[in-house]
Structure formats: structure tokens, C-alpha cells
C-alpha positions in Angstrom: 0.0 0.0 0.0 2.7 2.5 0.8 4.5 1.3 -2.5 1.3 2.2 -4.6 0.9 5.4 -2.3 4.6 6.8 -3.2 5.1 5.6 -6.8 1.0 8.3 -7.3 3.1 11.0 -5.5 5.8 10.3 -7.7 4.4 9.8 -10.9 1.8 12.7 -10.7 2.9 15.5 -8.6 0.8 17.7 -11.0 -2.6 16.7 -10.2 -1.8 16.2 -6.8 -1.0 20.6 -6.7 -4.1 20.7 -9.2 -6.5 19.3 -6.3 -5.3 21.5 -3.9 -5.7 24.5 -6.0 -9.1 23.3 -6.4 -10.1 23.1 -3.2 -8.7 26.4 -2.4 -10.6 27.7 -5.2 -13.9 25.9 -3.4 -13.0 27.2 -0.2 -12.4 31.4 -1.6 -15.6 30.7 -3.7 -17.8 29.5 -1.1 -16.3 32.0 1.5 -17.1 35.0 -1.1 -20.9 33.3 -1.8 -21.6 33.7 1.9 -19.6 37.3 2.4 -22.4 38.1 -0.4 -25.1 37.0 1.1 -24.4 38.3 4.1 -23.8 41.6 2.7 -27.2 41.8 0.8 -29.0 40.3 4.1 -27.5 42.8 6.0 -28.6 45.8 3.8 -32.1 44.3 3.3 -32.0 44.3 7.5 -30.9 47.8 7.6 -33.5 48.9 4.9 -36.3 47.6 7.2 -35.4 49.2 9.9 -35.5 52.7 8.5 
């Protein structure tokens, strides 16, 4: 198993900094999805209470 494991790493150290820009992408993109929504929730809050 460890064999297999190394010889991935090995062979495609590519994809391997692919996926994690990926999920960094995910992560910024869903962080930036909720900051909106927030934002917009937040003005629709003030703009009732005026």
C-alpha cells in the first residue's frame, strides 16, 4: 500500500497541486458566496429598519 501510495506522488505531482488549487478555489468561492449574502441580508436588515 505505501509502495502504490509513493510511486502516485511520484508519478503525478501535477494533479496532486491541481487538487489542492481546487479546493482552495472551493473554499475562496464559497467564503465569497456567503460574504455576499451576508452583505445583501445585511442591507435588506438595515432597509427595514429605517
Amino acid at each position: 500500500m505505501d509502495k502504490t501510495y509513493k510511486n502516485i506522488w511520484l508519478d503525478a505531482p501535477d494533479l496532486h497541486k491541481w487538487r489542492t488549487l481546487e479546493q482552495t478555489g472551493l473554499l475562496i468561492y464559497f467564503f465569497l458566496t456567503f460574504a455576499l449574502l451576508y452583505c445583501i441580508l445585511y442591507t435588506v436588515y438595515i432597509l427595514l429598519n429605517y
